[in-house]
Predicted model as a PDB file, atoms N, CA, C, CB and O in Angstrom, pLDDT in the B-factor column:
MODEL        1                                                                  
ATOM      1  N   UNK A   1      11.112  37.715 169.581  1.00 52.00           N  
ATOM      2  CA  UNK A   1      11.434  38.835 170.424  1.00 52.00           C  
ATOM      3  C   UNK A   1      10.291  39.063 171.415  1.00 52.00           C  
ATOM      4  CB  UNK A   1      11.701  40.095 169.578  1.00 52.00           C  
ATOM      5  O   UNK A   1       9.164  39.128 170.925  1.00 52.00           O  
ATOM      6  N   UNK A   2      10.404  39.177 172.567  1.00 60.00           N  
ATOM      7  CA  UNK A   2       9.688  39.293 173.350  1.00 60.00           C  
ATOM      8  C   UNK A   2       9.263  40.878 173.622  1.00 60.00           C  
ATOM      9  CB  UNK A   2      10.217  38.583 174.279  1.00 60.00           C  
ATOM     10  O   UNK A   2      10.138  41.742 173.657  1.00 60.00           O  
ATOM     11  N   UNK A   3       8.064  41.152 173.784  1.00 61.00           N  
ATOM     12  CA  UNK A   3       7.385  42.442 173.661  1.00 61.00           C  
ATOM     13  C   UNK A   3       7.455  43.183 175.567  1.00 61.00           C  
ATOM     14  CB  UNK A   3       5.476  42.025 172.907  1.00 61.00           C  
ATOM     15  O   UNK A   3       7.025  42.503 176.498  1.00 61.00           O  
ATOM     16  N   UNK A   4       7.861  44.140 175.719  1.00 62.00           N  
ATOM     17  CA  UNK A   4       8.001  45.141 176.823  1.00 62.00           C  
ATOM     18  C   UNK A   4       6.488  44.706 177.470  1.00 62.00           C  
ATOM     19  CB  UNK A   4       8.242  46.970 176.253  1.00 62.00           C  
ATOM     20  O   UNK A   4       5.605  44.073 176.891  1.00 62.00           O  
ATOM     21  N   UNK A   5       6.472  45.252 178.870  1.00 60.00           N  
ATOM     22  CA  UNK A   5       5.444  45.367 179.574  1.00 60.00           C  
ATOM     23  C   UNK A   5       4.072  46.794 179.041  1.00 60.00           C  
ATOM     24  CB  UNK A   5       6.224  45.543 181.026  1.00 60.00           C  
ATOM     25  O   UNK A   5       2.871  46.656 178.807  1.00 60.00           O  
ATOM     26  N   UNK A   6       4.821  47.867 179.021  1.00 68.00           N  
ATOM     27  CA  UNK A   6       4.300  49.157 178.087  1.00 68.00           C  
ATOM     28  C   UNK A   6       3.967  49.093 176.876  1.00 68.00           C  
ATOM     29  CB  UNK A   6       5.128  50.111 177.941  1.00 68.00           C  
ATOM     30  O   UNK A   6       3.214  50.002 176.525  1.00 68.00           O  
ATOM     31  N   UNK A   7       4.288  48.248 175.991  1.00 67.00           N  
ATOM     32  CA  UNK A   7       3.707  48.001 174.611  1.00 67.00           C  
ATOM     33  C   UNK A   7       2.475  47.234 174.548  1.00 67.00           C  
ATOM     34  CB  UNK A   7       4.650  47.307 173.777  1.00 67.00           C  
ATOM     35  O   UNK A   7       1.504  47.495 173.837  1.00 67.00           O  
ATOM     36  N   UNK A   8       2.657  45.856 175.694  1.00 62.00           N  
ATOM     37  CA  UNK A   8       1.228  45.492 175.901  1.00 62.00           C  
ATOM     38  C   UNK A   8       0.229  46.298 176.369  1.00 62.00           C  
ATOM     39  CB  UNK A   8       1.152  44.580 176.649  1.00 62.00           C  
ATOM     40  O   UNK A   8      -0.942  46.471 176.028  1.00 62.00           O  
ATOM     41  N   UNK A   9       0.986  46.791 177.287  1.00 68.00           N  
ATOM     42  CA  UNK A   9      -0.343  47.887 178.084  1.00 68.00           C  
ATOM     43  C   UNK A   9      -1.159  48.510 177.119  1.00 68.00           C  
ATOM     44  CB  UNK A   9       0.248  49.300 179.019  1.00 68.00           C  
ATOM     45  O   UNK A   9      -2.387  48.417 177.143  1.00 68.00           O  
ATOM     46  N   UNK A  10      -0.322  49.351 175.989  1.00 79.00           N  
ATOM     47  CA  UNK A  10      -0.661  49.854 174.950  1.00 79.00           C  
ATOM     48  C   UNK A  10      -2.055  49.192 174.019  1.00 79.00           C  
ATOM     49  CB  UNK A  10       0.574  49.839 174.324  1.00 79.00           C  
ATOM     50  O   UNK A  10      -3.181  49.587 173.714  1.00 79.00           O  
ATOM     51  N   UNK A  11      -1.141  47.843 173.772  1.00 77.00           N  
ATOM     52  CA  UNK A  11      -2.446  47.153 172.832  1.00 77.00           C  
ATOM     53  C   UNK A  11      -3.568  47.379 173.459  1.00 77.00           C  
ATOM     54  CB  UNK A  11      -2.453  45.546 172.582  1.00 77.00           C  
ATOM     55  O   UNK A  11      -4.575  47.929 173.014  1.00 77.00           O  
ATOM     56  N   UNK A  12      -3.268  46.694 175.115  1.00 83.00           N  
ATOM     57  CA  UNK A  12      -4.958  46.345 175.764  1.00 83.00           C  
ATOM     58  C   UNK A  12      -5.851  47.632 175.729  1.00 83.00           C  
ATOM     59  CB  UNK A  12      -4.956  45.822 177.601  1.00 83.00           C  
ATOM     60  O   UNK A  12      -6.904  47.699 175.095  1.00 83.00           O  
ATOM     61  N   UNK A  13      -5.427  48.440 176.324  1.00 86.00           N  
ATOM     62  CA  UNK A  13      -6.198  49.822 176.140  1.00 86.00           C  
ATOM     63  C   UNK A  13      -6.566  49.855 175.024  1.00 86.00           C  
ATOM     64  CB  UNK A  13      -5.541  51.051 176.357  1.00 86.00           C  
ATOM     65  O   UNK A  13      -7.785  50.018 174.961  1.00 86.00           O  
ATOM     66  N   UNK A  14      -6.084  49.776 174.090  1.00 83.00           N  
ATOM     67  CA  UNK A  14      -6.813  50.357 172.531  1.00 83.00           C  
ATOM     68  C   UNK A  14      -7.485  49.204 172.501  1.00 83.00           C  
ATOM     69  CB  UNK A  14      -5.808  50.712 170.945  1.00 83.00           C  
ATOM     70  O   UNK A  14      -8.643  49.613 172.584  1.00 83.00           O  
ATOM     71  N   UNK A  15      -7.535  48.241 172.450  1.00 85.00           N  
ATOM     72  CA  UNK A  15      -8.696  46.976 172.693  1.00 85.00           C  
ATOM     73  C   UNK A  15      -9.522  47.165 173.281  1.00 85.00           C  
ATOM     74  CB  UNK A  15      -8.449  45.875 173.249  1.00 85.00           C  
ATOM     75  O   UNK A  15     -10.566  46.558 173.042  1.00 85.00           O  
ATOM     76  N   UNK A  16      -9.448  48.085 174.318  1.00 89.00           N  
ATOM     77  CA  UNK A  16     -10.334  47.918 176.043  1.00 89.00           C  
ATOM     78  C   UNK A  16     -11.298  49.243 175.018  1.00 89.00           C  
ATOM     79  CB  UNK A  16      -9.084  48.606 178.354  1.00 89.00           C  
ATOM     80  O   UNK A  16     -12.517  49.193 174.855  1.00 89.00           O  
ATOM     81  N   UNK A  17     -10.639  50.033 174.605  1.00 90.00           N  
ATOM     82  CA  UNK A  17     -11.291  51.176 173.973  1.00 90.00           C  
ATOM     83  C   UNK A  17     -11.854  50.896 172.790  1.00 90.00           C  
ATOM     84  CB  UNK A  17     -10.467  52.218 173.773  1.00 90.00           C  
ATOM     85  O   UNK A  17     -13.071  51.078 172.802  1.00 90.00           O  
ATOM     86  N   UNK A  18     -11.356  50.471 171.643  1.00 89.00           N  
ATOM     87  CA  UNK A  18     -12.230  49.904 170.856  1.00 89.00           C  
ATOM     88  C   UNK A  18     -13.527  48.814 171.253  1.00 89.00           C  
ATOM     89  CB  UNK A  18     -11.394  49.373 170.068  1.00 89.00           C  
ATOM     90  O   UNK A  18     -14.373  48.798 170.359  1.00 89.00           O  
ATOM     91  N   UNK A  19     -13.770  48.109 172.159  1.00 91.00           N  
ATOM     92  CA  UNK A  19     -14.759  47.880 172.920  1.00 91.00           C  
ATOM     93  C   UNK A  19     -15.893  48.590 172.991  1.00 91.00           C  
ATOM     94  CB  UNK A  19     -14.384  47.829 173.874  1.00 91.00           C  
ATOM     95  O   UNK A  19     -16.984  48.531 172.422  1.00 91.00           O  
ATOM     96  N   UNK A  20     -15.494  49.151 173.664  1.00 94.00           N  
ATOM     97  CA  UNK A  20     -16.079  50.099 174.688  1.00 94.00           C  
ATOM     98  C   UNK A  20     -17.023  51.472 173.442  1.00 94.00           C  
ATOM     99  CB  UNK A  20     -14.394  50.883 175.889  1.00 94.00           C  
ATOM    100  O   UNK A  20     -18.146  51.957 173.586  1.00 94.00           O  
ATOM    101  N   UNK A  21     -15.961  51.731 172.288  1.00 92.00           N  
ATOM    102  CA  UNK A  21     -16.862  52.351 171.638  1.00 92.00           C  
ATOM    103  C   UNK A  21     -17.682  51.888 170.818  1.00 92.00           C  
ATOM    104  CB  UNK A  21     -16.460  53.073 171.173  1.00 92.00           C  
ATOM    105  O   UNK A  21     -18.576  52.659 170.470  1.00 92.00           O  
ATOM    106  N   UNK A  22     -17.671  50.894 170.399  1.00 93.00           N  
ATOM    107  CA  UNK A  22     -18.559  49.602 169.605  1.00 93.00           C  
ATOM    108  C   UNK A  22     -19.685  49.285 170.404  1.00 93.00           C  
ATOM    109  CB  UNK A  22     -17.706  48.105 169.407  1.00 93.00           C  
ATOM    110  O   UNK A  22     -20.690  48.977 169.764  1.00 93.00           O  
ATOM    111  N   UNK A  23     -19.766  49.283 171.544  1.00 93.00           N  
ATOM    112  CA  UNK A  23     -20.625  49.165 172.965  1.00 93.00           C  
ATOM    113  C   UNK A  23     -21.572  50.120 173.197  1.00 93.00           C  
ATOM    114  CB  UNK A  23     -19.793  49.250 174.190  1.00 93.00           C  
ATOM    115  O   UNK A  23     -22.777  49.882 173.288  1.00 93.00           O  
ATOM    116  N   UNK A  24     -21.037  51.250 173.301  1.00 95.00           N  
ATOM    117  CA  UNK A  24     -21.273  52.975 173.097  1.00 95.00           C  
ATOM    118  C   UNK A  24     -22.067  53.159 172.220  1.00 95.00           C  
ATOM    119  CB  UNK A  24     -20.119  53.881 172.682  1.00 95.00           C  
ATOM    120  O   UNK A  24     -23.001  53.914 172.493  1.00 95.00           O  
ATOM    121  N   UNK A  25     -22.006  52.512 170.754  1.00 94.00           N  
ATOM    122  CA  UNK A  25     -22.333  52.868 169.895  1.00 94.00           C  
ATOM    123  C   UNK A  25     -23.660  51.926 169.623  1.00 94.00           C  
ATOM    124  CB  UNK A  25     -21.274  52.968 169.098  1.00 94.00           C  
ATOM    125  O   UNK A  25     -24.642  52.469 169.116  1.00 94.00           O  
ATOM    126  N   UNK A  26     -23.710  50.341 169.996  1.00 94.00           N  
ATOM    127  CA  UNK A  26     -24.676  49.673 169.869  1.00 94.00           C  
ATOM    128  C   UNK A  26     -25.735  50.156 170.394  1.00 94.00           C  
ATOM    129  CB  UNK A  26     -24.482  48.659 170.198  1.00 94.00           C  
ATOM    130  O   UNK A  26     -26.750  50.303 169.713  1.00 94.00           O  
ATOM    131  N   UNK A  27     -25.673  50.557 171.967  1.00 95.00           N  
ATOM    132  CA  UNK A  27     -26.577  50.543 173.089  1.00 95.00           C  
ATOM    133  C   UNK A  27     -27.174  51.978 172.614  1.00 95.00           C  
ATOM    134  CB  UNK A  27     -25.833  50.401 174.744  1.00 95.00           C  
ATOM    135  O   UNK A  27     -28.386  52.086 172.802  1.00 95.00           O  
ATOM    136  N   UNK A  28     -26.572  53.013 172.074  1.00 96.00           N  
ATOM    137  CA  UNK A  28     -27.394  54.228 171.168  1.00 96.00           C  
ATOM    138  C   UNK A  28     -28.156  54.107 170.177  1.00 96.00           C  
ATOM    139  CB  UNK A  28     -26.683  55.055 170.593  1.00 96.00           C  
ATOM    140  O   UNK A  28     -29.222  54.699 170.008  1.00 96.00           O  
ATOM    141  N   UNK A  29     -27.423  52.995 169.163  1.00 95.00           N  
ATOM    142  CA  UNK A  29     -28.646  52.823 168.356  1.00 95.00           C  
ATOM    143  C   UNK A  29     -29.917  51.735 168.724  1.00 95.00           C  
ATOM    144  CB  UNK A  29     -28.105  52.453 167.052  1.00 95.00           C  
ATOM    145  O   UNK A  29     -30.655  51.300 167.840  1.00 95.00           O  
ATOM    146  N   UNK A  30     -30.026  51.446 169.852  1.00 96.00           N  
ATOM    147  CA  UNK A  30     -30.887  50.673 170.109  1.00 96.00           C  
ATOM    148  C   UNK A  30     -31.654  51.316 170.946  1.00 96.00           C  
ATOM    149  CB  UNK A  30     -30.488  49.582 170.470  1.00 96.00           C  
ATOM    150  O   UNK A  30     -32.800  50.871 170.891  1.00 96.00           O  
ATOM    151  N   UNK A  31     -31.490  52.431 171.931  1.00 97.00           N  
ATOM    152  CA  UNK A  31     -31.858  53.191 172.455  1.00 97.00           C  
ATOM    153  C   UNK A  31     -33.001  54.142 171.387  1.00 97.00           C  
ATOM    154  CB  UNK A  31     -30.686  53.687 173.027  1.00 97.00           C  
ATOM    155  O   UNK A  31     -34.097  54.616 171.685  1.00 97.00           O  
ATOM    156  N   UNK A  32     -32.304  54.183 170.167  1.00 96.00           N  
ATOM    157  CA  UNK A  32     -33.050  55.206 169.165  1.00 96.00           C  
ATOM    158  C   UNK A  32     -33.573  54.639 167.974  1.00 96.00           C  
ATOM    159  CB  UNK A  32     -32.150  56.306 168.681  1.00 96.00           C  
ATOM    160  O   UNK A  32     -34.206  55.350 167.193  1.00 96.00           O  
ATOM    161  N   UNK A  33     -33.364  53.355 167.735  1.00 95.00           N  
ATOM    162  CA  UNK A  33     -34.387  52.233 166.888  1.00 95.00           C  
ATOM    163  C   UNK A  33     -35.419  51.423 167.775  1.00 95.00           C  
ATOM    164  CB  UNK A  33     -33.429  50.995 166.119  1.00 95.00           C  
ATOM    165  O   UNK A  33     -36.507  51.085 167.308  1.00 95.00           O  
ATOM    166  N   UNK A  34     -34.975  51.074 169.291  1.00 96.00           N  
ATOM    167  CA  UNK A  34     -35.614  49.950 170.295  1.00 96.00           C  
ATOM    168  C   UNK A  34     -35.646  48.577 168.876  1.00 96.00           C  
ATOM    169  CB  UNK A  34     -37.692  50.601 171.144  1.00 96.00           C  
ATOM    170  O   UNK A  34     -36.645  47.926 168.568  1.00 96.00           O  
ATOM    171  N   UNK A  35     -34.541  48.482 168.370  1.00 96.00           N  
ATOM    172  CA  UNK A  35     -34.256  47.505 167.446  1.00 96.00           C  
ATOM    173  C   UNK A  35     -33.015  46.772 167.815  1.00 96.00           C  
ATOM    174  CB  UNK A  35     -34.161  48.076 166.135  1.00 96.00           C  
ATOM    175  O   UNK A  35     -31.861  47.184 167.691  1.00 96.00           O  
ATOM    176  N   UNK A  36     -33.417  45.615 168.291  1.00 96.00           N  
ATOM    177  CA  UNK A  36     -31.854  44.853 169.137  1.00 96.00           C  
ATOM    178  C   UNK A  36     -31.337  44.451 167.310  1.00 96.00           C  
ATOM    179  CB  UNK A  36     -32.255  42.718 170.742  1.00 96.00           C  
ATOM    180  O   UNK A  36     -30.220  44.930 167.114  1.00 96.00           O  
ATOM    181  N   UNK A  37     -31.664  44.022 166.566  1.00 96.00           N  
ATOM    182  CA  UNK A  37     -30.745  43.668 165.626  1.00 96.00           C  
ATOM    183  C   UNK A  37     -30.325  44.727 164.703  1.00 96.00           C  
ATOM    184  CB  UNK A  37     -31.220  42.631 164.939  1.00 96.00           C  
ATOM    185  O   UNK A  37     -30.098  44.214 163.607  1.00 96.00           O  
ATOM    186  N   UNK A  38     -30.176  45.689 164.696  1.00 95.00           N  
ATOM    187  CA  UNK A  38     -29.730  47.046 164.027  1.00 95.00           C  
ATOM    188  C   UNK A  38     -28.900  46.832 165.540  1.00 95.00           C  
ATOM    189  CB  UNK A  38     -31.038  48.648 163.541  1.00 95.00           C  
ATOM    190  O   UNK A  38     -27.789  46.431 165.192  1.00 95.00           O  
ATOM    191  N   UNK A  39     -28.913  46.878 166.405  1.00 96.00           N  
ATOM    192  CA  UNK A  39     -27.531  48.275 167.616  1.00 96.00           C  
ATOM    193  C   UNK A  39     -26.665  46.580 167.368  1.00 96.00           C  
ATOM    194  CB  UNK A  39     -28.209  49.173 170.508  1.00 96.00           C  
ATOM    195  O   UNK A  39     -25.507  46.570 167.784  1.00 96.00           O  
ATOM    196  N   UNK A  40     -27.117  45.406 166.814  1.00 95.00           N  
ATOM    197  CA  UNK A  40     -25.955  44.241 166.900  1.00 95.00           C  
ATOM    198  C   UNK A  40     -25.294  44.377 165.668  1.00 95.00           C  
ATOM    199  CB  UNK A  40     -26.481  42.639 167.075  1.00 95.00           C  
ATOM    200  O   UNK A  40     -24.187  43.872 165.481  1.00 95.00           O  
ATOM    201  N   UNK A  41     -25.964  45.098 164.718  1.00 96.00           N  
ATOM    202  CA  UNK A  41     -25.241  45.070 163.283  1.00 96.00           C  
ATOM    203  C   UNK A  41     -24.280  46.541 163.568  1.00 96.00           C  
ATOM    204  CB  UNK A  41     -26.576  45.183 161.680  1.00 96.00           C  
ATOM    205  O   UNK A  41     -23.123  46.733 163.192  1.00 96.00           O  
ATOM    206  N   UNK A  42     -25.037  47.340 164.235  1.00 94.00           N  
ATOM    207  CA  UNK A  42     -24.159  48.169 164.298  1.00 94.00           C  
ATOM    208  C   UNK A  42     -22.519  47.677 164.846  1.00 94.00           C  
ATOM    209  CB  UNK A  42     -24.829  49.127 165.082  1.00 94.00           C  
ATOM    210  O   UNK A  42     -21.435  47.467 164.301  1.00 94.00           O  
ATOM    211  N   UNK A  43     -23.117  47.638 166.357  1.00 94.00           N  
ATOM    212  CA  UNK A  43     -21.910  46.910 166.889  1.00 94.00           C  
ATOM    213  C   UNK A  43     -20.532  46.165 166.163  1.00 94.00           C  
ATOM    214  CB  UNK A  43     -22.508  45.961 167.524  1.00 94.00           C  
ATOM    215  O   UNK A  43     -19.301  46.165 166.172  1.00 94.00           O  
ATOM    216  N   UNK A  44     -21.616  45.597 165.595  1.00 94.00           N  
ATOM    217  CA  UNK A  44     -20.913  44.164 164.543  1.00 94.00           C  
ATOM    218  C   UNK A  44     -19.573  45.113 163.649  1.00 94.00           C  
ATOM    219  CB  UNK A  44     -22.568  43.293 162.921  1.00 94.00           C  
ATOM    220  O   UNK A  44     -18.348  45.007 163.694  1.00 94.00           O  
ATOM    221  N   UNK A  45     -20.402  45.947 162.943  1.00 94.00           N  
ATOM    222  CA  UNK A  45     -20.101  46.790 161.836  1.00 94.00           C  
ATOM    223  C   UNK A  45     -18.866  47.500 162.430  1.00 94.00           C  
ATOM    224  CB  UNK A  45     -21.347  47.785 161.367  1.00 94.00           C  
ATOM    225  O   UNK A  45     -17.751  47.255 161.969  1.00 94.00           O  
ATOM    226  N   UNK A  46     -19.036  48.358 163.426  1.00 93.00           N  
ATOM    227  CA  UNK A  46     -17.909  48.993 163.974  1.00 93.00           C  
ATOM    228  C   UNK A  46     -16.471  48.582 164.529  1.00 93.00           C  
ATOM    229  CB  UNK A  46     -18.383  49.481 164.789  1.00 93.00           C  
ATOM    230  O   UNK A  46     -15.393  49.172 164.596  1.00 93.00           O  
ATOM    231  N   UNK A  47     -17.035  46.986 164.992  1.00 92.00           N  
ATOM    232  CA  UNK A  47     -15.500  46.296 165.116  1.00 92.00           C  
ATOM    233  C   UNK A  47     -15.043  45.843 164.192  1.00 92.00           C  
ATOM    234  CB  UNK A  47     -15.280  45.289 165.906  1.00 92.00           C  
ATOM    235  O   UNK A  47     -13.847  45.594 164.346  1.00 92.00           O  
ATOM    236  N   UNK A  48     -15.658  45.460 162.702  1.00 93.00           N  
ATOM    237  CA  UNK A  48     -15.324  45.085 161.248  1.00 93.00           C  
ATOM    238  C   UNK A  48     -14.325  46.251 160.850  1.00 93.00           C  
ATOM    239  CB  UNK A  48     -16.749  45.011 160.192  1.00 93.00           C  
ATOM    240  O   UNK A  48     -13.160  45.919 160.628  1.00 93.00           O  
ATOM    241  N   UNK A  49     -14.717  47.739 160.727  1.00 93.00           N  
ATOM    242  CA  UNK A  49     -14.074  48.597 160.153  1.00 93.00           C  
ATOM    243  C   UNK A  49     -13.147  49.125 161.406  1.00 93.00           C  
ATOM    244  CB  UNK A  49     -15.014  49.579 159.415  1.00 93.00           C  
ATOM    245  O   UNK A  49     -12.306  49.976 161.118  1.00 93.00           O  
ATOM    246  N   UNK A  50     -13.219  48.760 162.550  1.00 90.00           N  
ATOM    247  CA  UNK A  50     -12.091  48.980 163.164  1.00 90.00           C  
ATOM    248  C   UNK A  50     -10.892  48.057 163.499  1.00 90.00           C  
ATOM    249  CB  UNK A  50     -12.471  49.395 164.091  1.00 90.00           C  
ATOM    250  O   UNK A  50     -10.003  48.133 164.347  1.00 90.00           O  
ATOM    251  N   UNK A  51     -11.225  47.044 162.403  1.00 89.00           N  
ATOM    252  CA  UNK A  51     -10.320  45.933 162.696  1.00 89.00           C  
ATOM    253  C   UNK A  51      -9.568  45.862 161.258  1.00 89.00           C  
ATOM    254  CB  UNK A  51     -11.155  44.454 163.191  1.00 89.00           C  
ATOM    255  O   UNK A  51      -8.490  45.292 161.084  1.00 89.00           O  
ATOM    256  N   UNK A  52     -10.335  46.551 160.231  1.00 93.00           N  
ATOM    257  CA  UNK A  52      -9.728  46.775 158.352  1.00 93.00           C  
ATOM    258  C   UNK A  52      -8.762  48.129 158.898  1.00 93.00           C  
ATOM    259  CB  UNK A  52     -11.460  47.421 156.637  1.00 93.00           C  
ATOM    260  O   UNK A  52      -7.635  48.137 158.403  1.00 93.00           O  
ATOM    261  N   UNK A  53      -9.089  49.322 159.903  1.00 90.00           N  
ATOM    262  CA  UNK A  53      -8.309  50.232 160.251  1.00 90.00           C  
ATOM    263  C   UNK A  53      -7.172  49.837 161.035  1.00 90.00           C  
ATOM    264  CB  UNK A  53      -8.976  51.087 160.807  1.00 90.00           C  
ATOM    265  O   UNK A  53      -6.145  50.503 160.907  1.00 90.00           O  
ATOM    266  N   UNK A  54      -7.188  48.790 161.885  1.00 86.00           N  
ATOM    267  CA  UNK A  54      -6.126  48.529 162.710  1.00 86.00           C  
ATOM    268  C   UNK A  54      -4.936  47.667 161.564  1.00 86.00           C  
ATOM    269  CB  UNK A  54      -6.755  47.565 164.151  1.00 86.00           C  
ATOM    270  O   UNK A  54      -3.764  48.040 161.516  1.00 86.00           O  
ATOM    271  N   UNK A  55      -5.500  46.400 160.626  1.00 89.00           N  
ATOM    272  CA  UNK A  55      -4.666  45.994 159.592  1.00 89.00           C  
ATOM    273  C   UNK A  55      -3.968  46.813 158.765  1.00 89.00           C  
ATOM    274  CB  UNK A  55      -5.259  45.340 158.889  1.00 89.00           C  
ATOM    275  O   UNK A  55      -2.758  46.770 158.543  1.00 89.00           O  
ATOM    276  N   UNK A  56      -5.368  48.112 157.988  1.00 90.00           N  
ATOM    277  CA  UNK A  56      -3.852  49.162 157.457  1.00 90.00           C  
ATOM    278  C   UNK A  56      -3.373  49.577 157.793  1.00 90.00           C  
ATOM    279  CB  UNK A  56      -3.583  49.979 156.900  1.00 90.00           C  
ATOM    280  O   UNK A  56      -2.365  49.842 157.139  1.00 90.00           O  
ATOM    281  N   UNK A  57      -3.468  50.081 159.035  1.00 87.00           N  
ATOM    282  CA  UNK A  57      -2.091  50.945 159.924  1.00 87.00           C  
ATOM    283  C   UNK A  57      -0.919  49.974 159.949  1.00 87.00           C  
ATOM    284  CB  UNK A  57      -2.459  51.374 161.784  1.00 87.00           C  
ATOM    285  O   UNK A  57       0.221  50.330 159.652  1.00 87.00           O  
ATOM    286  N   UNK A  58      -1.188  48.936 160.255  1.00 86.00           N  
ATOM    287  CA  UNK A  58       0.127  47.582 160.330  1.00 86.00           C  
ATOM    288  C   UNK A  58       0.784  47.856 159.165  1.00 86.00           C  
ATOM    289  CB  UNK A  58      -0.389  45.744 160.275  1.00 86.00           C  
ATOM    290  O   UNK A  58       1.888  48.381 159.016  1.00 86.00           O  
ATOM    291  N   UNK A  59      -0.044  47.426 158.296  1.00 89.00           N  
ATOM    292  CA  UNK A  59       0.491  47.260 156.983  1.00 89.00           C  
ATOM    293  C   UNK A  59       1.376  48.454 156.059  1.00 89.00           C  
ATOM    294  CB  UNK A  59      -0.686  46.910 156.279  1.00 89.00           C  
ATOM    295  O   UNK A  59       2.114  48.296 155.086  1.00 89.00           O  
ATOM    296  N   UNK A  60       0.845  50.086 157.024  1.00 91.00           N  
ATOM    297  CA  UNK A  60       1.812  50.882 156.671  1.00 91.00           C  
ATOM    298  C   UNK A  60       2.540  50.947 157.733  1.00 91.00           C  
ATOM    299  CB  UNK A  60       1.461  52.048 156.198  1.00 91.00           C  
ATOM    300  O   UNK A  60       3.412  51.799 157.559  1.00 91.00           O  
ATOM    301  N   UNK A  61       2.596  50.545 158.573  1.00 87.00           N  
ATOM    302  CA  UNK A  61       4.026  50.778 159.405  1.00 87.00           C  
ATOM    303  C   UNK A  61       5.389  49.767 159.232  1.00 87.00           C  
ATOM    304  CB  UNK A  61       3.634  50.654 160.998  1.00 87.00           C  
ATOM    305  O   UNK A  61       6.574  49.979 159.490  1.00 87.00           O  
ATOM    306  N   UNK A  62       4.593  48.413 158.608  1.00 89.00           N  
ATOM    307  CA  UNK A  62       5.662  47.593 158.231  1.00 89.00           C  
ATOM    308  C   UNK A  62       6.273  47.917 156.260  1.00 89.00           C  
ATOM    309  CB  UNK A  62       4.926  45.856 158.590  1.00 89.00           C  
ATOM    310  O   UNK A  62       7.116  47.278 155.631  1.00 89.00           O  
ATOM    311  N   UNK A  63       5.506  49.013 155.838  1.00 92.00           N  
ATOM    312  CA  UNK A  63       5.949  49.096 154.587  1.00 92.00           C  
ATOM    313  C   UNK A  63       6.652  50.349 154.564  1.00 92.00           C  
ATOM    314  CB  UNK A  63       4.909  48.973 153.600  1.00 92.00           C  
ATOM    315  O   UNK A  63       7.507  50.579 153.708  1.00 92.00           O  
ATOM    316  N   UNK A  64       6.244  51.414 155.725  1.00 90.00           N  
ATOM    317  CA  UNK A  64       7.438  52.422 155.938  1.00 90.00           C  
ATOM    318  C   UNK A  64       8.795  51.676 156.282  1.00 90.00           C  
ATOM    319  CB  UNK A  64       7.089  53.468 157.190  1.00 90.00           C  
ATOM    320  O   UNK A  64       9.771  51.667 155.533  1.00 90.00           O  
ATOM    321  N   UNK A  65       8.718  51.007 157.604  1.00 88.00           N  
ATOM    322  CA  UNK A  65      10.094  50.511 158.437  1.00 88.00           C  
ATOM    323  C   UNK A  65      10.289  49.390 157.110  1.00 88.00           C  
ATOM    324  CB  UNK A  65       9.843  49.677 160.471  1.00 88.00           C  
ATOM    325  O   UNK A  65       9.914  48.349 157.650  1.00 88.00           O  
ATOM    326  N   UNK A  66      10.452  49.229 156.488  1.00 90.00           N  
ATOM    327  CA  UNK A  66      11.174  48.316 155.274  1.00 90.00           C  
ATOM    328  C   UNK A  66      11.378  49.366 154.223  1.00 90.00           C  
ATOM    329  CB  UNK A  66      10.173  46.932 154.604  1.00 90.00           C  
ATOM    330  O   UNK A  66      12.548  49.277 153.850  1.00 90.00           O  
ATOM    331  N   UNK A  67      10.797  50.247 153.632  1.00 90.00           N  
ATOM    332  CA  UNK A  67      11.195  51.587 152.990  1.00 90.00           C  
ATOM    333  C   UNK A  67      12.446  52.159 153.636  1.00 90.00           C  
ATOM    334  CB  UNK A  67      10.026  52.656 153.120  1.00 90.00           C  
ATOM    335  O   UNK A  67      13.360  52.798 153.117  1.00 90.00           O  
ATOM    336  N   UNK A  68      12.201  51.637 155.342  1.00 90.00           N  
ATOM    337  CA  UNK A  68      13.179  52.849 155.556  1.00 90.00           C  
ATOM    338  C   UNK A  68      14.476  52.137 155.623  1.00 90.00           C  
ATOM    339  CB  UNK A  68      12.896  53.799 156.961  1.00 90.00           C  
ATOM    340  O   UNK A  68      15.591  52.585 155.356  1.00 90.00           O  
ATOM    341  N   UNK A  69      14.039  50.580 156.152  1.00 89.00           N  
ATOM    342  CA  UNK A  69      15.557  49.996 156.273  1.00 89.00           C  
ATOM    343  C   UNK A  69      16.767  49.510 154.732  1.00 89.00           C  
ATOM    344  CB  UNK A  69      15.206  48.480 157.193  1.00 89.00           C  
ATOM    345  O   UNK A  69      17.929  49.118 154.621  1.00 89.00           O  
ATOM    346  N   UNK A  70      15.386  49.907 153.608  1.00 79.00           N  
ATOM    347  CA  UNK A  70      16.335  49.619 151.943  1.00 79.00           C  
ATOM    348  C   UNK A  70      17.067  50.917 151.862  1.00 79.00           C  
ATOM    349  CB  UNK A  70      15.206  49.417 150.201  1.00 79.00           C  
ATOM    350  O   UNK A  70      17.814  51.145 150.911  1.00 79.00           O  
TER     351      UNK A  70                                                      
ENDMDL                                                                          
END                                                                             
């Protein structure tokens, strides 16, 4: 099935934004350690748990919409 123009749009932004706050977030703690490998672990760290948050949301939206279609 081929995906709408607006649903992509959707993903990229939340991509473009999850970025961007992982980015946000490195360049602060490096600003306030002057420790480049802490604001990279940070970094690191924040797209790890925002990428375990983006899988469970999947994983409950495909276990509602199958809840809902039994």
């Amino acid at each position: 099935m081929k995906k709408s123009a607006p649903q992509l749009l959707k993903v990229r932004i939340a991509l473009a934004q999850a970025i961007a706050a992982s980015l946000i977030l490195g360049i602060t703690s490096y600003l306030c350690t002057y420790d480049v490998l802490t604001a990279v672990w940070y970094t690191l760290g924040t797209l790890v748990l925002m990428q375990i948050w983006y899988f469970a949301n999947v994983v409950l939206l495909v276990w509602q919409e199958r809840k809902r279609s039994n």
